[in-house]
C-alpha positions in Angstrom: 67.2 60.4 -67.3 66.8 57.7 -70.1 66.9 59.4 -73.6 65.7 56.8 -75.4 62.7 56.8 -77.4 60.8 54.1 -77.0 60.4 53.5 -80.5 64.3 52.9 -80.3 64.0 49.7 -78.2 62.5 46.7 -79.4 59.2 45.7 -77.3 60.4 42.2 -76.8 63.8 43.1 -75.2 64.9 41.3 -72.2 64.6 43.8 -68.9 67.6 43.3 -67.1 67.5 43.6 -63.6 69.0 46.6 -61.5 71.4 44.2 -59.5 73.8 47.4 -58.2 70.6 49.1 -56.9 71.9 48.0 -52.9 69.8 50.6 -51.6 66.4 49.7 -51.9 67.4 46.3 -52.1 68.7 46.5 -48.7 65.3 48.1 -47.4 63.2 45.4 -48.9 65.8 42.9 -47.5 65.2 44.9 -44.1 61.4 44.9 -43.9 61.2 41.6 -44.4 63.5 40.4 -41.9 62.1 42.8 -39.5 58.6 41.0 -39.8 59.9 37.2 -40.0 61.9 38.5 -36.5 58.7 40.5 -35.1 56.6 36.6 -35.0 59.5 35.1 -33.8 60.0 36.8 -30.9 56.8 36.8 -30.3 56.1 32.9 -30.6 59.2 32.7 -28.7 57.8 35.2 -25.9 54.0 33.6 -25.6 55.7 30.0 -25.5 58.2 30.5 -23.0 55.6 32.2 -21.0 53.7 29.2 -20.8 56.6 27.1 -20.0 57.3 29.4 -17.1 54.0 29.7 -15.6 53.8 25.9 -15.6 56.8 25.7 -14.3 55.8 28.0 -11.6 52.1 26.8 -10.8 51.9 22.9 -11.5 55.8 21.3 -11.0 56.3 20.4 -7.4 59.7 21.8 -7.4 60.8 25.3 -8.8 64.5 25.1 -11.1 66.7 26.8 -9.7 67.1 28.8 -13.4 63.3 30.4 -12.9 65.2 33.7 -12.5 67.1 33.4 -15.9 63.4 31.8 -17.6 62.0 35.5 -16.2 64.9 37.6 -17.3 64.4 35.6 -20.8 60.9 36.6 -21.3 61.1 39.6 -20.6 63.9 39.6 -22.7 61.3 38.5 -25.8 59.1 40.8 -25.1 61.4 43.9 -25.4 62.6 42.9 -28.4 58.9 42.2 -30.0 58.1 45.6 -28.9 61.6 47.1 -30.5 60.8 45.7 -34.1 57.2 46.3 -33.6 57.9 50.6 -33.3 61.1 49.5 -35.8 63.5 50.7 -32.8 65.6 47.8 -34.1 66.2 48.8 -37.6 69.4 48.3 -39.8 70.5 45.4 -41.0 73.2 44.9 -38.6 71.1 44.8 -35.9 68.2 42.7 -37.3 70.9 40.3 -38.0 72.3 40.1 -34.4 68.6 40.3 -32.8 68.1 37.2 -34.8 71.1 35.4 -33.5 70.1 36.6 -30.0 66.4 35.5 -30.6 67.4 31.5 -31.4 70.8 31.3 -29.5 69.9 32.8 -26.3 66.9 30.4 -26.0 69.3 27.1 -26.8 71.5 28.2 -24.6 68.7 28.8 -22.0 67.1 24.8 -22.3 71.0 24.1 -22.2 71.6 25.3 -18.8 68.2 24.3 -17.6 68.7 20.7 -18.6 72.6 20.9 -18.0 71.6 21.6 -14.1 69.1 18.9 -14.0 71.8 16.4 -15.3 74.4 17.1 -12.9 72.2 17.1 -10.1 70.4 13.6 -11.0 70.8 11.3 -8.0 69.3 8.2 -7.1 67.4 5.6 -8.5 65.3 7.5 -11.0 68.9 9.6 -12.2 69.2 7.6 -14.9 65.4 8.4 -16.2 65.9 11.9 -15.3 68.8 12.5 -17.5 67.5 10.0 -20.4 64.7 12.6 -20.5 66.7 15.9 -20.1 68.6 15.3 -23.2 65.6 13.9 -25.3 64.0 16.9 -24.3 67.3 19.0 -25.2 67.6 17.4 -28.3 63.6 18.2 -29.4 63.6 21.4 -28.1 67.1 22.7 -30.3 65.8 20.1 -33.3 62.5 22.7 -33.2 64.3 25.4 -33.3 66.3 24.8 -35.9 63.5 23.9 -38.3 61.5 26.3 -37.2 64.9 29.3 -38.2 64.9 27.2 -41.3 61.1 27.8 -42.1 61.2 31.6 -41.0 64.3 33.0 -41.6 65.3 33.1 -45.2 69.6 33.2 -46.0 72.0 30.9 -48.2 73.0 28.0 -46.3 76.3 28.8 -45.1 75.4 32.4 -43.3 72.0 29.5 -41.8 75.2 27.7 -40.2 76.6 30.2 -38.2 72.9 29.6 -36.3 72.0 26.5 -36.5 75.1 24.1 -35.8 75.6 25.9 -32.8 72.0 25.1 -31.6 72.2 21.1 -32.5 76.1 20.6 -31.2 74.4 21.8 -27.8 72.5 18.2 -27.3 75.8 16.8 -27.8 77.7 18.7 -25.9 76.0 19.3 -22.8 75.2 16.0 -21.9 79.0 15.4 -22.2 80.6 18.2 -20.4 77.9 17.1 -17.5 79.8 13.6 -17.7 83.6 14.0 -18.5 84.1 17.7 -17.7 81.6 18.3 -14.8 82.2 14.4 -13.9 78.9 14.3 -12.1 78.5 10.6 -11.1 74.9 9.6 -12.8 75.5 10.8 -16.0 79.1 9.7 -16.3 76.9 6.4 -15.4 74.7 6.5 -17.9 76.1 8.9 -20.7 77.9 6.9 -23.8 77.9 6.8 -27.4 74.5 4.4 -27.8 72.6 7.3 -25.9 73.9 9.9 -28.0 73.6 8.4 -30.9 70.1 9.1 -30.9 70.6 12.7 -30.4 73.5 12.4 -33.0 70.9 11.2 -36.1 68.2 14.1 -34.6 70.7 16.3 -35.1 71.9 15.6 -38.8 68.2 15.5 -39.9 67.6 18.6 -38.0 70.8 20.4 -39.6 70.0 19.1 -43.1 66.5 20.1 -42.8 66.9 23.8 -41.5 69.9 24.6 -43.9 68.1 22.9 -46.7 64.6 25.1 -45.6 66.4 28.5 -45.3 67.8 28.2 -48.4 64.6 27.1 -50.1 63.6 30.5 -48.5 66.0 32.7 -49.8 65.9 31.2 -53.3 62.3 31.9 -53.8 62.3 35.3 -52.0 64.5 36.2 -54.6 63.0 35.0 -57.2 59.6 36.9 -56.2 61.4 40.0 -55.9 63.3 39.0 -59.2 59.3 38.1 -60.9 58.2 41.5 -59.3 60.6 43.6 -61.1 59.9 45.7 -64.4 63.1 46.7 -65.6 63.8 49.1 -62.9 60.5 49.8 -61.4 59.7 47.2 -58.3 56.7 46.4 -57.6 54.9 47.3 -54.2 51.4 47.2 -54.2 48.3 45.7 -56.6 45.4 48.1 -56.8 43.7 47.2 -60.1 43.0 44.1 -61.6 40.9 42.1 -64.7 40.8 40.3 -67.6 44.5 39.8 -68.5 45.8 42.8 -66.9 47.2 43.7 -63.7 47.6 47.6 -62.7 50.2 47.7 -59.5 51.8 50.7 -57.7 55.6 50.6 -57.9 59.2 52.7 -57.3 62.1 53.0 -58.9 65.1 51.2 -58.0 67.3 54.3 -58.0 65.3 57.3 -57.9 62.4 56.2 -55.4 60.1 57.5 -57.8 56.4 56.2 -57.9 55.4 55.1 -61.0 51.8 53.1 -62.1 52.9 49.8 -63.8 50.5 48.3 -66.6 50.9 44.9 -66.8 49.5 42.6 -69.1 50.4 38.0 -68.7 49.8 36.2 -71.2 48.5 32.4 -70.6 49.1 29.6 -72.5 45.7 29.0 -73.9 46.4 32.0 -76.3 47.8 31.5 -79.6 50.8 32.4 -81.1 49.1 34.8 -83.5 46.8 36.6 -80.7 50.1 36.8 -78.7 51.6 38.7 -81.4 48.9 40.8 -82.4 48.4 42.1 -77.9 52.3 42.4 -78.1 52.2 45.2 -81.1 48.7 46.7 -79.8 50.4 46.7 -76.2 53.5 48.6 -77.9 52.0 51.2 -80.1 49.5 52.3 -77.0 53.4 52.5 -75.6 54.9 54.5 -78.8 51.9 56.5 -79.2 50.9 57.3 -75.7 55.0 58.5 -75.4 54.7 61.4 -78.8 52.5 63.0 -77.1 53.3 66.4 -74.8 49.9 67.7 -73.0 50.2 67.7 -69.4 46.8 66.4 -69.9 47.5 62.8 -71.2 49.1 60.4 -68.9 53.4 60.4 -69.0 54.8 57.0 -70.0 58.1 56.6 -68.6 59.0 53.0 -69.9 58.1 49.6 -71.5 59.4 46.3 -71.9 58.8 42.1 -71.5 59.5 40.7 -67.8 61.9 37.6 -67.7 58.7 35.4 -67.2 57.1 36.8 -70.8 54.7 39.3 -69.5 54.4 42.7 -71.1 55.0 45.8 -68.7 54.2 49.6 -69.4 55.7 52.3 -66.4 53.5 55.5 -66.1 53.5 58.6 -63.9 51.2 57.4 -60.4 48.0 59.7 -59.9 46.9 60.6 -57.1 43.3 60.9 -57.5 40.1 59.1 -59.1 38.6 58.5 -62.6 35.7 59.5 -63.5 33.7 56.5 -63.4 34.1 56.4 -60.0 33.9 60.1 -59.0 30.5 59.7 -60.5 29.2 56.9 -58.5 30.5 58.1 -55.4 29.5 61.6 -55.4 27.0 61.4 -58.2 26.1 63.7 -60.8 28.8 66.5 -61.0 27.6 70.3 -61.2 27.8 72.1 -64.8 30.7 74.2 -63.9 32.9 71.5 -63.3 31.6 69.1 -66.1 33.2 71.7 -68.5 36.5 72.2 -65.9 37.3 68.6 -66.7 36.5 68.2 -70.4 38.2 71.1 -71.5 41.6 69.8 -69.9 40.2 66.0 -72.0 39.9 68.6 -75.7 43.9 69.6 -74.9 44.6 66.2 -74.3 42.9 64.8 -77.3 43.5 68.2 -79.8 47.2 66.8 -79.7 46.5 63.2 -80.5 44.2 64.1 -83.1 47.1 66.9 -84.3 49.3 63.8 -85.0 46.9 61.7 -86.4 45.8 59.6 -83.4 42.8 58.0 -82.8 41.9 57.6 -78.9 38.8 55.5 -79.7 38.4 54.4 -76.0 37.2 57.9 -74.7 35.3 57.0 -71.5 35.2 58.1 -67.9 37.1 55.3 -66.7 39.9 56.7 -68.8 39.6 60.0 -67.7 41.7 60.6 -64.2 40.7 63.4 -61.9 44.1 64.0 -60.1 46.6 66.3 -58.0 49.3 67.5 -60.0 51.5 69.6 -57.8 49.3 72.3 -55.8 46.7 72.1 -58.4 43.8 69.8 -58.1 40.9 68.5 -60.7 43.7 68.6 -62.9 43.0 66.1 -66.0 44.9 62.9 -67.5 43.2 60.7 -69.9 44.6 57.1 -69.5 44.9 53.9 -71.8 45.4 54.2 -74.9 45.2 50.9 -76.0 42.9 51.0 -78.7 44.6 54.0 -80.6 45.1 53.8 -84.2 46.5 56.7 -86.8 44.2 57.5 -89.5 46.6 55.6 -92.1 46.4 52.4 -90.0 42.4 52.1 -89.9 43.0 49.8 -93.1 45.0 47.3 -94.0 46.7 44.9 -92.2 47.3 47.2 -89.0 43.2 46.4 -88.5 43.3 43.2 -87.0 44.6 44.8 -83.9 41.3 45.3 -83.1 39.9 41.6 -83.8 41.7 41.0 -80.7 40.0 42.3 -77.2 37.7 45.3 -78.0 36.9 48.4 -80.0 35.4 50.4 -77.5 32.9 50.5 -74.6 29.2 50.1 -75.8 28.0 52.9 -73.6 30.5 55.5 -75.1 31.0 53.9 -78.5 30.3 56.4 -81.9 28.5 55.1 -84.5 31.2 55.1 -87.3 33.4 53.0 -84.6 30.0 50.3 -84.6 29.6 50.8 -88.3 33.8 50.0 -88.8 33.7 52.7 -91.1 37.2 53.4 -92.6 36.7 57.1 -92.9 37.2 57.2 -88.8 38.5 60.6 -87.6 38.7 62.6 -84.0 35.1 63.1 -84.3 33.9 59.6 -83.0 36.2 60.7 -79.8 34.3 63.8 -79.0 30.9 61.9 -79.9 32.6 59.2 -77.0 33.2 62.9 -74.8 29.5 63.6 -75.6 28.7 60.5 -73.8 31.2 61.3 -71.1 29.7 64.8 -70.7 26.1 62.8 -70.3 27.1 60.8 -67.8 28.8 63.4 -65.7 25.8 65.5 -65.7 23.2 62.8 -64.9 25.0 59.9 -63.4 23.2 58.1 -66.4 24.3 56.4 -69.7 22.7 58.7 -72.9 20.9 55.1 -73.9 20.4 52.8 -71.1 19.6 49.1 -72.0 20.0 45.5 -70.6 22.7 45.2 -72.8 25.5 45.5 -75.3 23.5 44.8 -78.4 20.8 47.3 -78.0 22.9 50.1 -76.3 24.7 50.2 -80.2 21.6 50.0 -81.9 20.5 52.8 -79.8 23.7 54.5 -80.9 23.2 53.8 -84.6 19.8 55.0 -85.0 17.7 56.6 -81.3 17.8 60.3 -81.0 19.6 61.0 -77.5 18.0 63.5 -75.2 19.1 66.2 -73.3 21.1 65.7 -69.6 18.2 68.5 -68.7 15.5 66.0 -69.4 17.7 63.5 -67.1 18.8 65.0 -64.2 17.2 67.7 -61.2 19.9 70.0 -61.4 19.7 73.3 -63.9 22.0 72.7 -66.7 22.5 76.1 -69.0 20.7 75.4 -72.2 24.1 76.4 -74.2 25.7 73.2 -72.8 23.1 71.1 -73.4 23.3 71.5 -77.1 26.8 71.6 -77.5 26.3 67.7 -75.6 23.5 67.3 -78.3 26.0 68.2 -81.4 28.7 65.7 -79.7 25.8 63.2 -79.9 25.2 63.7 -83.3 24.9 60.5 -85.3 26.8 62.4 -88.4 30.3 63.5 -87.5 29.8 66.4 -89.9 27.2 67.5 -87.3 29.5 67.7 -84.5 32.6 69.8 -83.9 35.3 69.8 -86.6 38.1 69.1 -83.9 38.5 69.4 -80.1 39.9 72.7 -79.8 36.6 73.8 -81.3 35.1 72.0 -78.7 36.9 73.6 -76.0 36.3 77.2 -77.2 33.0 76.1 -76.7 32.7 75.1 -73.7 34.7 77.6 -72.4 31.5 80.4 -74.0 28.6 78.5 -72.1 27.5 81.6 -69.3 27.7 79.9 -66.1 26.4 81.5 -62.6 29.8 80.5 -61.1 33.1 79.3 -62.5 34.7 76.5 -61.1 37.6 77.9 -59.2 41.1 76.0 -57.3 39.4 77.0 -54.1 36.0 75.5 -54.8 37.7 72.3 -56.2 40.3 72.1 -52.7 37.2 72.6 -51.0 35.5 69.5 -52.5 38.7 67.0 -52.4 39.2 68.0 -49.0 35.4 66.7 -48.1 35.9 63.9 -50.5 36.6 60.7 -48.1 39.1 59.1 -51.1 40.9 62.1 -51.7 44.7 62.0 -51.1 44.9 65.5 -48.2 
């Protein structure tokens, strides 16, 4: 485990990669192989299927090798189907499938055209075996370019394939004439025929070891960009503005982590640079001090070798509330207060150290499975958070850059950019949360940002009971009211207060683990 604080390492360290990590790399290194082989065998089993049935149904004579061609597709086929149910896996053998998959058909054409050159007799011999080693040469040129396009590798392991492929051209055509001695092509065979051949293969060789390489170089370089210190990265599921949110492991401990991940392009200045770089570390710093198994657990931070800022957090299985909301609409009282009570532990400890979420929203509020217990709370992102000392000064231009809040959930002191700004505009954001969990609706709906924070500065908010069907227990609409207060002296004092609350409002049935298994079974984007 690392035991460093964050606040120990600078934010614009270098990550170093985790080079000794052979284990995973090896699996990556695997799969991908395993998928370039899977379309090669099967390119390699559709075209020599072709090449068989027209050699079966529209040449007037049938090659003696026909047997082999049948053994050879069948051949492709098995070993498409072997990498397609991964019963080929290992390195090993993914390495020796592929030198089966290209060799096997070289030497195939070899024999084929090998047979047709010593048998060439007559006048139209020398035609015959002109073409057999054109097509000879063409048909081990393709395959070479096409190992060099498909299979990635440094150049010298690419050799071990492809010079044996392009020496065949060569030497067929002269074991048919000097070794063989077959009287046409010792006729016909000399060095201004295969010199031909003898460019087609250079290009051919130059080309494929050149392309593999090529290959391999970026491959690693993607999986070098894809790092984050030692998390990989496996899979994008979040995305917009300048951030990035992807699934990841890490390297040693297979661990799933949620990497934040914020680029930087060049049309930002130097100064707004800066400024995201200490707002990106202190939601870092600050989001690491705190404890509650409510608020999201950051495991790491740093800047990627191409300059973009990373953040590793615990991955949730689950959904925020935003999306809960739309899916399943409004949620029934009993479970409203279920998930904002777990929110008041999360925030009582921020506020306890002087933190500021000021981002409170249900898009930052993550319904999760934490173990064997489900509905269990995180709140997320806390990008915007500021101490109490910091909401002067120079620390306040962190907010000049991006935004101060969501319109929809903003309190009125935050609008106002009071300096006197406390935990209360957090629960006045939770009010809004509350509303919206109750009714599907926003406590002030208008076409847009400007009037939805006049509306927060000076309309009285309703009740959720005057917004939704369902029966909401009068004692919970007012403590919603009291979070909507436009004075935070109206409100509650802190979020513990809150919580005690919420946890006196007479309900008809509790929220139980049973009833909430019950519902994230049913629920269609629940993890089971």
């Amino acid at each position: 485990m690392n035991t460093k604080h964050p606040e120990d390492r600078s934010p614009l360290r270098q990550v170093q990669l985790i080079l000794d990590s052979r284990g995973d790399a090896a699996l990556e290194a695997e799969g991908f192989l395993a998928r370039r082989l899977k379309a090669v065998a099967l390119v390699m089993f559709i075209g020599l299927t072709l090449f068989l049935v027209r050699e079966i149904y529209f040449v007037l004579h049938t090659h003696p090798i026909v047997p082999v061609h049948i053994v050879l597709c069948i051949l492709m086929g098995a070993v498409f189907l072997g990498l397609h149910f991964e019963w080929i896996r290992g390195l090993s053998a993914l390495r020796a499938t592929e030198v089966f998959l290209f060799l096997s058909v070289a030497l195939f054409m070899s024999a084929k055209y090998y047979i047709q050159m010593v048998r060439a007799t007559g006048p139209e011999a020398p035609i015959e075996i002109t073409d057999s080693i054109h097509e000879l040469t063409t048909g081990c040129f393709t395959l070479a370019i096409l190992y060099g396009l498909i299979i990635p590798g440094r150049w010298q392991k690419a050799a071990f394939v492809v010079v044996p492929m392009l020496l065949l051209p060569l030497f067929v055509p002269l074991h048919a004439a000097y070794v063989a001695k077959a009287p046409a092509a010792m006729e016909i065979i000399n060095v201004d025929l295969l010199s031909g051949s003898l460019m087609v293969v250079l290009t051919g060789a130059m080309i494929a070891l050149y392309g593999s390489h090529v290959v391999y170089s970026l491959k690693r370089e993607t999986t070098r960009l894809r790092r984050m210190g030692q998390y990989q990265l496996t899979e994008r599921f979040g995305a917009g503005g300048m951030g990035e949110v992807w699934k990841a492991r890490h390297a040693l401990l297979q661990r799933p982590a949620a990497i934040k991940l914020i680029r930087l392009d060049g049309r930002i200045g130097h100064e707004e640079i800066t400024v995201i770089q200490k707002r990106f570390a202190q939601e870092a710093r600050a989001t690491a001090q705190l404890r509650s198994p409510h608020t999201v657990e950051v495991y790491d931070f740093g800047v990627t070798p191409d300059g973009a800022f990373y953040m590793a957090m615990e991955y949730l299985e689950g959904m925020n509330l935003r999306d809960l909301v739309k899916e399943l609409g409004p949620l029934p009282p009993e479970r409203v207060i279920h998930l904002l009570d777990q929110v008041c532990q999360s925030l009582a400890e921020a506020h306890a150290l002087g933190l500021i979420h000021r981002d409170v929203k249900p898009a930052n509020i993550f319904t999760c499975r934490m173990g064997l217990t489900v509905d269990f709370v995180k709140v997320l992102d806390f990008g915007l958070v500021l101490r109490r000392q910091q909401i002067t000064g120079a620390d306040s231009r962190l907010t000049q850059v991006g935004t101060v809040g969501t319109p929809a959930f903003i309190s009125p002191e935050q609008l106002e950019e009071k300096d006197d700004l406390d935990g209360r505009a957090d629960l006045y954001s939770l009010g809004c949360v509350a509303f919206w969990l109750l009714t599907g609706r926003y406590v002030f709906e208008a076409d847009n940002g400007m009037q939805m924070a006049i509306d927060h500065l000076k309309t009285e908010p309703r009740a959720p009971s005057q917004a939704t069907s369902q029966a909401i227990p009068p004692e919970f609409d007012a403590i919603v009211l009291r979070l909507l207060s436009k004075s935070p002296d109206q409100r509650f004092r802190t979020a513990g207060e809150l919580s005690e609350a919420l946890r006196a409002v007479p309900l008809d049935q509790a929220w139980t683990q049973n009833r909430a298994r019950s519902v994230w079974k049913s629920e269609p984007t629940r993890p089971d």
